[in-house]
N, C-alpha and C positions, 0 to 999 in steps of 0.2 A: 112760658115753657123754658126758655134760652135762661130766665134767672133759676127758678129749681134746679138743671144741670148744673151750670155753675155753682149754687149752691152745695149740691151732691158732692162735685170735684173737690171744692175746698176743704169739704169736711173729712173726704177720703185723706187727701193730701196732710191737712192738719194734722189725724190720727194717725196717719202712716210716719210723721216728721216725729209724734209723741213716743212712738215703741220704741224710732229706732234712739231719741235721746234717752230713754230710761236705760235701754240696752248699755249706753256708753257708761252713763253715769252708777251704772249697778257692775260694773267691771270693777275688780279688785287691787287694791295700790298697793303698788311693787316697792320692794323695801328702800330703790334706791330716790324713788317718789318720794317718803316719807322724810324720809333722811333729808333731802332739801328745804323741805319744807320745816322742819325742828331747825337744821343748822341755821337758815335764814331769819327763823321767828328767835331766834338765841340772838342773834347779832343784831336785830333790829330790837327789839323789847328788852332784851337784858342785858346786853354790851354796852350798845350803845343808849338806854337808860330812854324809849320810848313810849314806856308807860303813862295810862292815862293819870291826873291828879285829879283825886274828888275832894274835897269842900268837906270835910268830917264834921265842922260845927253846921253850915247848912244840911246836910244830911238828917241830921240828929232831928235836927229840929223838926226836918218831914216826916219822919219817924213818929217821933211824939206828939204828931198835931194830926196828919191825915185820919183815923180811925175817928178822930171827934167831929169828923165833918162828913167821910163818906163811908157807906159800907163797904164790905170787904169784896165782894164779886162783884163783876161788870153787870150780872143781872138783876140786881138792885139797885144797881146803881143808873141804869135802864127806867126799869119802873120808876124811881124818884122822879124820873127827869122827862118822863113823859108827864106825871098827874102834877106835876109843878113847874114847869119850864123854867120860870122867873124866878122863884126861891131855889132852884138847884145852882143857876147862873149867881146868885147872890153869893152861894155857897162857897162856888169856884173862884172867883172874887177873896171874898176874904178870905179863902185858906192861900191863895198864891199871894193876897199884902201879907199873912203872915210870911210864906216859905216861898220866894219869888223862885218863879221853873227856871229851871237851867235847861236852856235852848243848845241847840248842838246843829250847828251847819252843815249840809249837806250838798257839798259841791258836785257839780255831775259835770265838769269839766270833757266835750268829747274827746280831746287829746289823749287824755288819762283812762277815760269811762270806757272807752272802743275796747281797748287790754282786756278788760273783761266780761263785755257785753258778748263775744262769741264761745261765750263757755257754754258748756249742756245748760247749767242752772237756767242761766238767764233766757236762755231759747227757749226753755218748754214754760216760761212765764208767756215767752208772745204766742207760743201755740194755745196755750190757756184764754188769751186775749181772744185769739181770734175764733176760739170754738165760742165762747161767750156770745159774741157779736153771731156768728151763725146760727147760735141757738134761737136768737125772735125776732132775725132779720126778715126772714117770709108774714111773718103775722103782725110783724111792728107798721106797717103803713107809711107812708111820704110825707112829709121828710125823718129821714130817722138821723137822727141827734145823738154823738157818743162824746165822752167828755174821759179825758184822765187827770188821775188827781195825782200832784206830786211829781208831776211830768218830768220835771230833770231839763235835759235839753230835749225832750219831743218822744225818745225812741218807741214807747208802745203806742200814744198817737199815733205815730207815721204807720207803726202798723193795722189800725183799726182804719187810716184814710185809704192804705193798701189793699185790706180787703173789701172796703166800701167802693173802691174805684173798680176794684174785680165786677163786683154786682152791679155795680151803675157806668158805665163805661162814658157816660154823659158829664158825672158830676153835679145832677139836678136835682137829686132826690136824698141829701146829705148834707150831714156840718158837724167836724169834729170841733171840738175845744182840747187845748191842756192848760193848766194852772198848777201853778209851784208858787209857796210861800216866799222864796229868795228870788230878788230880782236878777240877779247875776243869771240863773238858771236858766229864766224867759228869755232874755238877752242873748243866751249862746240858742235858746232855741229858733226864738226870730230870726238870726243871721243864717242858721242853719236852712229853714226854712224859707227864705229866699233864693238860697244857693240851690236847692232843689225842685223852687217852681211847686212849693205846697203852698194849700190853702187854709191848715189848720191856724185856726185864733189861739194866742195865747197870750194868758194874761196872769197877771200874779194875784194871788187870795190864800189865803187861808182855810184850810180843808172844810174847817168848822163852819163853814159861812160861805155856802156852795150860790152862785150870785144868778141863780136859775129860777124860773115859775116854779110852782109844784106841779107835780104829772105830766114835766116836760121833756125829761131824758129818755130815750129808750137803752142806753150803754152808758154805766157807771164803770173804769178799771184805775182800781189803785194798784201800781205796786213798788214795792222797796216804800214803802211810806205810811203807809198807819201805823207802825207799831213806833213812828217817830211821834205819837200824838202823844199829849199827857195821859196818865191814867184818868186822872178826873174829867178831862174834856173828850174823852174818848166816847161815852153816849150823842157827843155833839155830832158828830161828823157819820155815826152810823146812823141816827134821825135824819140828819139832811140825806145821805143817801137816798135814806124809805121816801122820804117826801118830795125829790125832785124826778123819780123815775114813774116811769108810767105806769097804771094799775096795771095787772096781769100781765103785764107785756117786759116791762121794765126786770132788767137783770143788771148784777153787779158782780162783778169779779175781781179777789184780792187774792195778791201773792204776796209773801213775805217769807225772810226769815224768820223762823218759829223759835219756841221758846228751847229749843237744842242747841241752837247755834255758836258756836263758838269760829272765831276767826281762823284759828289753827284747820279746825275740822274742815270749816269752807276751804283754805287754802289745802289741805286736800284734797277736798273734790275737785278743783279745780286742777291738781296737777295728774291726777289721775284721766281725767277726759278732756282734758286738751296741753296736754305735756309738750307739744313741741311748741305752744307758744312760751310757756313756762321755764322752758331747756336754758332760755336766756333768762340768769339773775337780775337784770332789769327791771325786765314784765314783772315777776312775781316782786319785785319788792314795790313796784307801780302799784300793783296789786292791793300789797297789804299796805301801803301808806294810806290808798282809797281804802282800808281796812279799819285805820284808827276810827274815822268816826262810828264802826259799827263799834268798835274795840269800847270805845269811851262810855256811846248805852250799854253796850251789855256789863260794864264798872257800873253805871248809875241805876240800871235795873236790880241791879243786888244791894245797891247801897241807900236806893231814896223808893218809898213804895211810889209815889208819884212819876216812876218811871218803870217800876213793876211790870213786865211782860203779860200778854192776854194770851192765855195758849188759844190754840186753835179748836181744841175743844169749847170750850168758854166763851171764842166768839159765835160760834156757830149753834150752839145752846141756847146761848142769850138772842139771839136772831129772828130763832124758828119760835121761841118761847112767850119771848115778848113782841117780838115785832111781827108773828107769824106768817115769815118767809117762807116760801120754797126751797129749800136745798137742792139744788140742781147738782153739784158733786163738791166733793173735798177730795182733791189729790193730796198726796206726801212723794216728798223724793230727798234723796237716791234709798231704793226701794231693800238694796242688799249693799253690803261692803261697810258702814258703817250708820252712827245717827240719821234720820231722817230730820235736814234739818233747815230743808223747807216747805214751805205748806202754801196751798190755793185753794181757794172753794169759789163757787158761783152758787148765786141767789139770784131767785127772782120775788117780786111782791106783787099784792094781790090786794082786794079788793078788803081784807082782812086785814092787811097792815095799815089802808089808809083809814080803820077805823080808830087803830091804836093809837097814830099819828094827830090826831084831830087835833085836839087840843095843841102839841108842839106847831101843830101846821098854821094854826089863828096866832099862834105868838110870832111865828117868821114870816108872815103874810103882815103884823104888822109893824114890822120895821126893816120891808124892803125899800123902801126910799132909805133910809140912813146905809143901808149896801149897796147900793146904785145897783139892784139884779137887772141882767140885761133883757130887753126887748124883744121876744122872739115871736 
């Protein structure tokens, strides 16, 4: 009885923390808002010459080779890569010896990242987290297992450990994981997480290649991180999702910048609903330096289709279609004042998915020994 209350409360609390960020972030940017935000993006990008450089003969060449190897929409490119696992893998292979990916770093340094982890945006990403995790916490059973991908230094783990300690006050009945691809990232999060007396595991991997049983997660959350994936290894990492979370029970939640996004417009919203950290030219240029790297994909996404955007339409088509997910919601925000130009949805999978799955599932079943997946 004492966990449904709890339950009930969080979920009040959760909803009640969602209105009132949309509230903030639907409030409209006063001229002299803007006005900082142009002067500062002029002084940093064009004064002072911070634009990103693209590779125009690499480019070209992803241009005129991607179409000979993969179709054009993620949901064929789905299909292929369920009824072939091993000739699509081949595929991805030789198109990247021909047009090798241009990798792009993702420092989440907390010094820097704190600036602007308390903006609306990135709040109602952990409200999103944590209704996720409320959504099949009553019907998930013990131990329930939540994982984030892309972790950074820890911040939505710590909130998915946050509300798991709310519901188990013990710590008995739970084990979060985070994993980030850069080791620097685990690193700030280890230390982190010793200063705080957590218990979250974290270890570095590769999204594509999630080092879990199948049917062993009950909480998949990525966020700020898929749409860092290649376009062609992007069917990779939405399979291991469907095949490590539990049948019917298993939910995923993904927030990202969508395909709107423009640095200039984030750094509006941001100075628009939390302007007094903003007030200081600092922050905001702390801000947009932590900006270049979005700054540099969204140059590559226009210039290499291998780095081509998945709108949010398109992942969530391809989802329910192919992998016949549940939809449990698709948020957008900021809902008025200007682009909506981030996007979250939550799925869950089902008994239905792991039919589609089958065949991807015998191929990553047999060669978890060469990914050391872990023991659980």
């Amino acid at each position: 009885m004492k966990t449904e209350e709890t339950l009930s409360t969080l979920r009040k609390q959760a909803e009640q923390t969602m209105e009132s960020l949309h509230r903030q972030l639907n409030q409209p940017l006063r001229f002299i808002q803007k006005a900082v935000v142009d002067g500062l993006s002029t002084l940093y990008f064009d004064i002072l010459g911070k634009k990103p450089k693209i590779d125009e003969e690499a480019a070209r060449l992803a241009r005129e080779n991607f179409s000979r190897y993969f179709p054009e929409s993620l949901e064929e490119m789905l299909s292929q890569f369920l009824a072939d696992p091993e000739e699509y893998q081949q595929k991805v292979v030789a198109f990247e010896k021909t047009c090798p990916p241009v990798f792009v770093d993702f420092p989440t340094n907390p010094s820097y990242y704190r600036v602007i982890t308390s903006d609306p945006s990135r709040r109602l990403q952990e409200v999103l987290t944590r209704l996720a995790l409320l959504a099949n916490y009553a019907d998930a059973g013990a131990p329930y297992r939540a994982l984030d991908v892309g972790t950074g230094f820890g911040r939505l783990a710590r909130v998915m450990e946050e509300t798991l300690a709310a519901l188990d006050p013990e710590g008995k009945g739970y084990r979060v994981y985070g994993m980030d691809i850069l080791e620097s990232n685990i690193a700030e999060a280890k230390q982190l997480n010793h200063s705080l007396g957590s218990r979250i595991r974290f270890f570095t991997r590769d999204m594509n290649r999630i080092p879990f049983p199948s049917d062993s997660l009950n909480l998949v959350n990525i966020t700020d991180a898929s749409y860092l994936n290649f376009r062609q290894r992007r069917p990779f990492y939405l399979a291991e999702i469907a095949r490590v979370l539990t049948p019917n029970r298993g939910v995923c939640c993904i927030t990202n910048p969508n395909e709107n996004t423009t640095l200039k417009e984030y750094n509006y919203v941001m100075m628009r609903t939390n302007y007094r950290t903003y007030l200081n030219p600092l922050n905001i240029l702390k801000a947009t330096v932590l900006g270049k790297c979005s700054l540099y994909i969204d140059a590559l996404s226009k210039a290499r289709p291998d780095w081509a955007l998945t709108t949010t339409a398109d992942m969530t088509n391809t989802l329910s279609r192919i992998l016949k997910v549940d939809i449990i919601d698709i948020h957008n925000w900021p809902k008025k004042g200007g682009p909506a130009i981030y996007s979250g949805f939550t799925f869950a999978v089902n008994a239905e998915t792991k039919k589609q799955l089958a065949r991807y599932t015998e191929f990553r079943e047999s060669h978890k020994a060469d990914d050391e997946w872990f023991d659980l």
